[in-house]
BAFI-3210 file (N, C-alpha, C; in Angstrom, 3 decimals, decimal comma, padded with zeros to 6 digits):
// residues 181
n [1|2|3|4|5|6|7|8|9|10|11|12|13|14|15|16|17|18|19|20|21|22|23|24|25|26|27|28|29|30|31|32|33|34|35|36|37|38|39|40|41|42|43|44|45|46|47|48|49|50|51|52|53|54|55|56|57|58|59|60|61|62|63|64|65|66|67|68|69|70|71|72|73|74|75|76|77|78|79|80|81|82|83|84|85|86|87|88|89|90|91|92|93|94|95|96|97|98|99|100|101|102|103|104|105|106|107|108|109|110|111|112|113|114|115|116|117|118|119|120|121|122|123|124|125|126|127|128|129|130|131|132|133|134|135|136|137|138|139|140|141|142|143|144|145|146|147|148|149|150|151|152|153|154|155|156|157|158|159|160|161|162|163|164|165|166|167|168|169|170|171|172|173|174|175|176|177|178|179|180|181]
n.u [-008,755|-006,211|-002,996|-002,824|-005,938|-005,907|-006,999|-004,569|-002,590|-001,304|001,143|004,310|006,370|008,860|010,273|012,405|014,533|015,368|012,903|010,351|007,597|004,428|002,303|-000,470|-002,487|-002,656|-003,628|-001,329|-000,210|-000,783|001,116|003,359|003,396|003,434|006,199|007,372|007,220|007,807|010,713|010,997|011,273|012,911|015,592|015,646|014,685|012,603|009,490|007,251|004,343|004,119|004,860|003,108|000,913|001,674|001,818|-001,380|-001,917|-001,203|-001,873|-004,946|-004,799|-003,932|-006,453|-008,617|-008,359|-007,919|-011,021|-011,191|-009,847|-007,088|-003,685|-000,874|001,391|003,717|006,236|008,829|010,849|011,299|013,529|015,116|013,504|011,377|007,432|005,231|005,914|007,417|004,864|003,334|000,516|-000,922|-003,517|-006,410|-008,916|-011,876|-013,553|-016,377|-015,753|-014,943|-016,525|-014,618|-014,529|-013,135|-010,019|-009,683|-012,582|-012,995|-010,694|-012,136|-014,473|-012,754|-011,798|-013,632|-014,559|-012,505|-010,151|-009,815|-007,445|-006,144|-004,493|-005,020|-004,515|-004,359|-002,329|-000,004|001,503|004,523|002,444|-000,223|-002,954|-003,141|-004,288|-003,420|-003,385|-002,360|-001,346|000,287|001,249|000,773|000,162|-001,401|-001,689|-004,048|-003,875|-005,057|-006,311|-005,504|-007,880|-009,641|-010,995|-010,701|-008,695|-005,551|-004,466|-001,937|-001,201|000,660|002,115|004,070|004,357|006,755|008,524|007,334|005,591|007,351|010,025|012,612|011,863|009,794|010,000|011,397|009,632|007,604|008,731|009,023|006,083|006,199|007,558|005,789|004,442|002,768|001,878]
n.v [016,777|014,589|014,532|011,735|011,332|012,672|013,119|012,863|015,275|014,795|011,854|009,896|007,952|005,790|005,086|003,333|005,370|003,793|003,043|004,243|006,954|007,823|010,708|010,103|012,098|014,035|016,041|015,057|012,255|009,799|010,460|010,502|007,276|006,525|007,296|005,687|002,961|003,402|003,768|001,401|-000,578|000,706|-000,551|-003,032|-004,778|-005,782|-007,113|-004,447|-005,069|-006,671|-004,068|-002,030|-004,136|-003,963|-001,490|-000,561|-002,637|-001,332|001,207|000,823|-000,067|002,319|003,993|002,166|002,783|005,280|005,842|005,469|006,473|006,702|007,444|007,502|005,927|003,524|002,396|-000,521|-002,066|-005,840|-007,336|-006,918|-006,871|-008,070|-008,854|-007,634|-005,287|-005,085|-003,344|-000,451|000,824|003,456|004,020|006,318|006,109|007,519|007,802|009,092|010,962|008,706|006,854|004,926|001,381|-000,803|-002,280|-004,792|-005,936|-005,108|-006,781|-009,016|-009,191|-008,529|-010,936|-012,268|-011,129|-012,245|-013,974|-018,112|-018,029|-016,247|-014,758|-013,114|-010,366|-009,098|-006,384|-004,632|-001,598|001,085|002,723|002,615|000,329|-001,962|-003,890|-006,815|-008,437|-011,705|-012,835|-014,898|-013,049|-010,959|-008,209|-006,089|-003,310|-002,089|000,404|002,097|005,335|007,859|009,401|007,983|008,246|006,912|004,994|004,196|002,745|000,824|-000,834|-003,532|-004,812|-008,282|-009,175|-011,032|-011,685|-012,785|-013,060|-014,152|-013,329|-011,393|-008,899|-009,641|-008,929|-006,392|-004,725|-005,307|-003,437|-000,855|-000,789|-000,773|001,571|003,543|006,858|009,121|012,545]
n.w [025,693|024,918|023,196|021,780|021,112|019,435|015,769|013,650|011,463|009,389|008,009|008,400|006,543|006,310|003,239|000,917|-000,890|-003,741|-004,745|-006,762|-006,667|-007,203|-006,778|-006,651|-005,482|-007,776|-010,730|-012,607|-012,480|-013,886|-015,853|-014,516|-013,945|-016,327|-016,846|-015,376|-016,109|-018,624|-018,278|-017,025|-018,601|-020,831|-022,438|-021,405|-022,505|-022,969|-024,354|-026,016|-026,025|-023,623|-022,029|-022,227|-021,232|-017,926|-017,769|-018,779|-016,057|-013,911|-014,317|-013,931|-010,968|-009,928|-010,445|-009,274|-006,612|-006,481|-006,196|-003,966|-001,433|-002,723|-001,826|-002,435|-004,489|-004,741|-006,407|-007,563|-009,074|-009,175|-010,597|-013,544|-016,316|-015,225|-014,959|-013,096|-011,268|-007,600|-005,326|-003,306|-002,052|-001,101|000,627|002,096|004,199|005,774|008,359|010,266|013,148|015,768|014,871|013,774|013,102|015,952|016,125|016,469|016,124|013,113|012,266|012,589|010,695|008,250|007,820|007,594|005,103|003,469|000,854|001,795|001,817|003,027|005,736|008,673|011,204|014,442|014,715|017,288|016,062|016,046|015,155|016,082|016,786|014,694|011,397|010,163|006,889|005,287|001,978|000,241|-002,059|-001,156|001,215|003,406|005,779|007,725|009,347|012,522|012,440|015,415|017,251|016,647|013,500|011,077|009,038|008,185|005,234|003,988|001,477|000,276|-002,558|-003,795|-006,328|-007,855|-005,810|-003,620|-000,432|001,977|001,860|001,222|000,371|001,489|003,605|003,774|003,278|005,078|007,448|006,287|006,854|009,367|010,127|010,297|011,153|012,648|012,302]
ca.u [-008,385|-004,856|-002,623|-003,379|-006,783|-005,930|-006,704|-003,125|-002,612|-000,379|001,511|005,160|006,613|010,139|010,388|013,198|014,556|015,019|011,504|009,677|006,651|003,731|001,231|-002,177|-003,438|-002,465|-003,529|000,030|-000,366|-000,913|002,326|004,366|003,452|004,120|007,378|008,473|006,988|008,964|012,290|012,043|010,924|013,288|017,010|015,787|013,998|010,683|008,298|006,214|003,061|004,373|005,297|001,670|000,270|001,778|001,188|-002,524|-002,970|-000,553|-003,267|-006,069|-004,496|-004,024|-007,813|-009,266|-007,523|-008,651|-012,091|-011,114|-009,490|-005,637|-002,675|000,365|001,860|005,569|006,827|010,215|010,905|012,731|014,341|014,893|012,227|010,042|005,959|005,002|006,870|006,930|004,372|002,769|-000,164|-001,094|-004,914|-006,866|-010,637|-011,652|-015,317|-016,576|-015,003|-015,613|-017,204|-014,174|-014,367|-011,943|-008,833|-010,488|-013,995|-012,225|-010,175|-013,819|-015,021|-012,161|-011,519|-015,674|-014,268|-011,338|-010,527|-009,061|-005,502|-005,433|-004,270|-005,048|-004,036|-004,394|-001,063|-000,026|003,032|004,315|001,726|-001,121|-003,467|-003,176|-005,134|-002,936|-003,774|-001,189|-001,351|001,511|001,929|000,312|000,703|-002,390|-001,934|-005,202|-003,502|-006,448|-006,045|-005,389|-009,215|-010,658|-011,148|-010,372|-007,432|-004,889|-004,305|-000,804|-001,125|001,879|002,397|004,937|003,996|007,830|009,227|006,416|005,791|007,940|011,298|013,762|011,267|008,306|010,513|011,622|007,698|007,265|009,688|008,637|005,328|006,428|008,466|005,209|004,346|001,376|002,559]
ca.v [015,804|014,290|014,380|010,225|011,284|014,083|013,071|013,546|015,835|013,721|010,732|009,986|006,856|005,733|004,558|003,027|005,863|003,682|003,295|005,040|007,217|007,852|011,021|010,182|013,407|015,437|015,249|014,087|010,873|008,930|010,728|009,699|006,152|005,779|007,344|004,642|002,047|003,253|004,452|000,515|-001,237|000,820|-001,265|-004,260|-006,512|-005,978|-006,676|-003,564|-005,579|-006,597|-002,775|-002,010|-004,509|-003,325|000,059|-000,357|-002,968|-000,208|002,688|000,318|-000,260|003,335|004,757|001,846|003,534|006,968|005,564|004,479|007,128|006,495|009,099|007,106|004,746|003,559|000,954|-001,318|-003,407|-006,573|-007,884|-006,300|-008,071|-008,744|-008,454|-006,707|-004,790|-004,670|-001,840|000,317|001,777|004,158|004,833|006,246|005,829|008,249|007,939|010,360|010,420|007,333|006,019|003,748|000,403|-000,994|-002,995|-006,585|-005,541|-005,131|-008,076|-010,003|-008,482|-008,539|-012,152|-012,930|-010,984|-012,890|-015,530|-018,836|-018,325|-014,857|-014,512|-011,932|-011,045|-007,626|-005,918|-002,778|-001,149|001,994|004,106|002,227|-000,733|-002,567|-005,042|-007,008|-009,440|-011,879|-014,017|-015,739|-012,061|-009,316|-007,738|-005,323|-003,018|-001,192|001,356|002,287|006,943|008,573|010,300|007,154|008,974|006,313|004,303|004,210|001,113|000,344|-001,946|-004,608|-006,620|-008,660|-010,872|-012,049|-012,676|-013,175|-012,156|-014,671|-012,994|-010,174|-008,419|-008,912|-008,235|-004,936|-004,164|-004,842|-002,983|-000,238|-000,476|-000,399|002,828|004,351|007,612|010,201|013,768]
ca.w [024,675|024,630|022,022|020,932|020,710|017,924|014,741|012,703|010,406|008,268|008,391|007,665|006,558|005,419|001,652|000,039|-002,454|-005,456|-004,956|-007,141|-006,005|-007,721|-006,000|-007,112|-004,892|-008,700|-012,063|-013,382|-012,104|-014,865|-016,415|-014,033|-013,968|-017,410|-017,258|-014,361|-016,933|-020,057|-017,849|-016,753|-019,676|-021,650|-022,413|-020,575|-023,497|-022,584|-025,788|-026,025|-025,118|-022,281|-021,353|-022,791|-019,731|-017,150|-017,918|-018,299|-014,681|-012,754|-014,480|-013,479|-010,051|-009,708|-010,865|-008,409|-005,465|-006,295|-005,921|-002,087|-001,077|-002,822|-001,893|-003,156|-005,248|-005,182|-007,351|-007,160|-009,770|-008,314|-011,215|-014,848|-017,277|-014,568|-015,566|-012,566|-010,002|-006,127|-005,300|-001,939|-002,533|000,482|000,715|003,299|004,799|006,845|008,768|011,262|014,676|016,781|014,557|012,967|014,192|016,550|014,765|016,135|015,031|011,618|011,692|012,132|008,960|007,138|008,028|006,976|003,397|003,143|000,923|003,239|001,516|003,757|007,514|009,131|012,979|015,043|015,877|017,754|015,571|016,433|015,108|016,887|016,578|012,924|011,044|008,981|006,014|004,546|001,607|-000,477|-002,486|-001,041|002,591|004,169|006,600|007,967|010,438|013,034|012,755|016,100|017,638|015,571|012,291|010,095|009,174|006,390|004,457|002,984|000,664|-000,255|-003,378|-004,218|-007,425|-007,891|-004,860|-002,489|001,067|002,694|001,095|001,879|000,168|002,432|005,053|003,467|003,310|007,237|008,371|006,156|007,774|011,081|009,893|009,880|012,108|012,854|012,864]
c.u [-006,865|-004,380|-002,995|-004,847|-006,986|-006,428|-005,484|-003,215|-002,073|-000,129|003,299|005,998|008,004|010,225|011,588|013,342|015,001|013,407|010,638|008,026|005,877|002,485|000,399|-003,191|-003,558|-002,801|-002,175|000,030|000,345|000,198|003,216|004,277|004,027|005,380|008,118|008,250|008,255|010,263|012,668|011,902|012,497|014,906|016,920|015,035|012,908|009,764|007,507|005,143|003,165|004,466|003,718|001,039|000,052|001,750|-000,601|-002,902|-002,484|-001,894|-004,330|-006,191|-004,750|-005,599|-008,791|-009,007|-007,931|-009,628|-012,206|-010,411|-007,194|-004,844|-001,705|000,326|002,784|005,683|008,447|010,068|011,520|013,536|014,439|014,280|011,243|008,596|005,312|005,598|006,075|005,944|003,502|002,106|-000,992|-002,834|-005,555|-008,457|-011,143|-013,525|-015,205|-016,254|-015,666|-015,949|-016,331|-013,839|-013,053|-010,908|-009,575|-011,770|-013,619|-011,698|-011,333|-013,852|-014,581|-011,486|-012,799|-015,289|-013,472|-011,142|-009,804|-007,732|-005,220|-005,238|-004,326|-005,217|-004,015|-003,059|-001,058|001,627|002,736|003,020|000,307|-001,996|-003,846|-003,748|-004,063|-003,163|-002,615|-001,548|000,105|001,946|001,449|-000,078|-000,118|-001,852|-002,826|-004,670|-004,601|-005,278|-006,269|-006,919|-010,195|-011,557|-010,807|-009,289|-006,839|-004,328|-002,837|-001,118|-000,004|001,543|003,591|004,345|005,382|008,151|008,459|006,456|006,867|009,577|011,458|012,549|010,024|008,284|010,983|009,932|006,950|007,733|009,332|007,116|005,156|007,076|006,764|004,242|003,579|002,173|001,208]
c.v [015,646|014,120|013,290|010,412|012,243|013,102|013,656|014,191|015,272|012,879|010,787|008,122|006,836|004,600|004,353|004,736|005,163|002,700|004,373|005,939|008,271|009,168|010,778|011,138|014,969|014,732|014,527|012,522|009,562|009,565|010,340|008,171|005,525|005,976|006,262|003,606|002,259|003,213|002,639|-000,726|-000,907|000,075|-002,553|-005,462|-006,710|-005,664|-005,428|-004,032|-006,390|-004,972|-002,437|-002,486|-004,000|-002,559|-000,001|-001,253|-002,148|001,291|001,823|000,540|001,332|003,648|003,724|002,431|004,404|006,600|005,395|005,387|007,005|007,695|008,911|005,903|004,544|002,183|000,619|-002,036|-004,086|-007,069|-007,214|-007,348|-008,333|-008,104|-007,503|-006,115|-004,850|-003,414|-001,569|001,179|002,254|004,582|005,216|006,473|005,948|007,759|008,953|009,646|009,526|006,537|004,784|002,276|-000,152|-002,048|-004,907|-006,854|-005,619|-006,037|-008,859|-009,654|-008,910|-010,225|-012,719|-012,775|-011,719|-014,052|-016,604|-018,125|-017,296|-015,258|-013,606|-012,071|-009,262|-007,856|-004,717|-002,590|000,475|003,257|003,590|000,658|-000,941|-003,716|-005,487|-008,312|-009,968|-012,538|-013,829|-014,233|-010,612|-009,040|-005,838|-004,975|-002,228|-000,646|002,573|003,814|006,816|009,417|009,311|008,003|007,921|005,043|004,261|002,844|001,485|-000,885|-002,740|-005,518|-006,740|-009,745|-011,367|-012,717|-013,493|-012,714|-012,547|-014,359|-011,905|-009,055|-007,747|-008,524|-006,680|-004,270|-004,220|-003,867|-001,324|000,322|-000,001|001,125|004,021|005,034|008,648|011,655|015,261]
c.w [024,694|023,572|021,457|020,650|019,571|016,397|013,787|011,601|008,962|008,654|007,685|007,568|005,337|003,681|001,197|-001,045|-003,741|-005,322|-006,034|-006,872|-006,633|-006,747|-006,894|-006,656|-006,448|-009,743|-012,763|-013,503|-012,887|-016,155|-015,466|-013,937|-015,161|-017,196|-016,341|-015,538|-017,954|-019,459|-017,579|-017,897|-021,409|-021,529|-021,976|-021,404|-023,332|-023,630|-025,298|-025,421|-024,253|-021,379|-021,333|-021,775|-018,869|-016,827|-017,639|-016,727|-013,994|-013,298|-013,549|-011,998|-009,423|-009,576|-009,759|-007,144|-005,224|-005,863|-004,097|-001,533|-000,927|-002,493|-002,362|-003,567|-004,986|-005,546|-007,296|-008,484|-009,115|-009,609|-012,692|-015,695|-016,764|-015,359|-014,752|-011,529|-008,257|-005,954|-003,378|-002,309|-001,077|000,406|002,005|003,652|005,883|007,423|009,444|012,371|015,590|016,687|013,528|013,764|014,901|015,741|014,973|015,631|013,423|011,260|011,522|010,800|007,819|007,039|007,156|005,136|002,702|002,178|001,906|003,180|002,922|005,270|007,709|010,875|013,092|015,721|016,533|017,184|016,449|016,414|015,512|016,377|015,298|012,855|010,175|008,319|005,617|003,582|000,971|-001,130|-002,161|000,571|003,355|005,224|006,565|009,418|011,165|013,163|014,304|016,248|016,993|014,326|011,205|010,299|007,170|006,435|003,239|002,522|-000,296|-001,321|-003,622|-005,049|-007,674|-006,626|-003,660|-001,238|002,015|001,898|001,877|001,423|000,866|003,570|005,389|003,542|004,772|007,502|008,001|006,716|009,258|010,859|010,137|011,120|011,904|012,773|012,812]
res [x|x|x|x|x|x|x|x|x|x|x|x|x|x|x|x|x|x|x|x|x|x|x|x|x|x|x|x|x|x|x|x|x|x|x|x|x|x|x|x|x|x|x|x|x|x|x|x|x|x|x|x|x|x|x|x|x|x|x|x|x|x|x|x|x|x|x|x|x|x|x|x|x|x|x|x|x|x|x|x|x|x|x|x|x|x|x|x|x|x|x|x|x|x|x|x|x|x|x|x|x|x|x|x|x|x|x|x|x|x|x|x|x|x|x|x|x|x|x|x|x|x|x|x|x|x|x|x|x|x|x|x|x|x|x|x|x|x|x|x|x|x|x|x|x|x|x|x|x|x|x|x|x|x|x|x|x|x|x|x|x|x|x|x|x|x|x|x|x|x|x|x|x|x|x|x|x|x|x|x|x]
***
């Protein structure tokens, strides 16, 4: 077996530090999310039920994730006041070996699931053959695991600025940052 056929033990990927980053692998979780909520809600004019929102769709967001196999969160705000922040939510979906389909098998699929708005196109980034989805604010990668064991799914939104911004270019690039170890 060659090393590319290993299944990785981890993964490592570069993050912005004023990112904020959320593990969902611990109970805390849902204490640290609030505290990014209040830390950015607090001084910046943000009615309570506005803070209140975004607190419960970032819980929501979170607790659907766990269900799918979530490991991180990290949140950005882009602007102070904004309603919802930039976020990367890292999940991963493992099958049994061999058995994860290949990245154009997947793009089929996930093209059939799709609604039109989305594009989706098979790349090869560094860390091997990717599925990626685009629409107007949110930015899929399905990164095919090493021994075919799976694949981890970064997941991009941007509800302010959109994908086609500095933003969704900061969110590629961070994808491409991303490495097996």
């Amino acid at each position: 077996m060659s090393v590319t056929d290993q299944a990785p033990s981890d993964y490592r990927l570069l993050v912005p530090r004023d990112w904020f980053r959320v593990d969902l692998t611990h109970e805390r979780w849902r204490r640290q999310l609030k505290t990014f909520v209040d830390k950015e809600s607090e001084g910046s004019r943000v009615p309570a039920e506005v803070a209140r929102n975004v607190w419960a769709t970032l819980r929501n967001t979170a607790e659907g994730s766990l269900a799918q196999g979530g490991l991180e969160f990290f949140l950005k705000t882009e602007s102070p006041g904004s309603a919802l922040p930039a976020s990367l939510l890292i999940s991963l979906v493992m099958t049994p070996r061999g058995l994860a389909p290949t990245p154009d098998d997947f793009a089929s699929e996930l093209t059939r699931r799709m609604d039109s708005d989305a594009e989706v196109d098979v790349r090869v980034l560094p860390a091997g053959g990717t599925v990626r989805a685009i629409t107007r604010t949110a930015m899929d990668y399905h990164v095919c695991m090493p021994g075919g064991v799976g694949y981890l799914h970064l997941a991009f939104s941007m509800p302010l600025s959109g994908t086609d911004s500095p933003m969704g270019d900061l969110c590629d690039a961070m994808a491409h940052s991303l490495r097996w170890i």
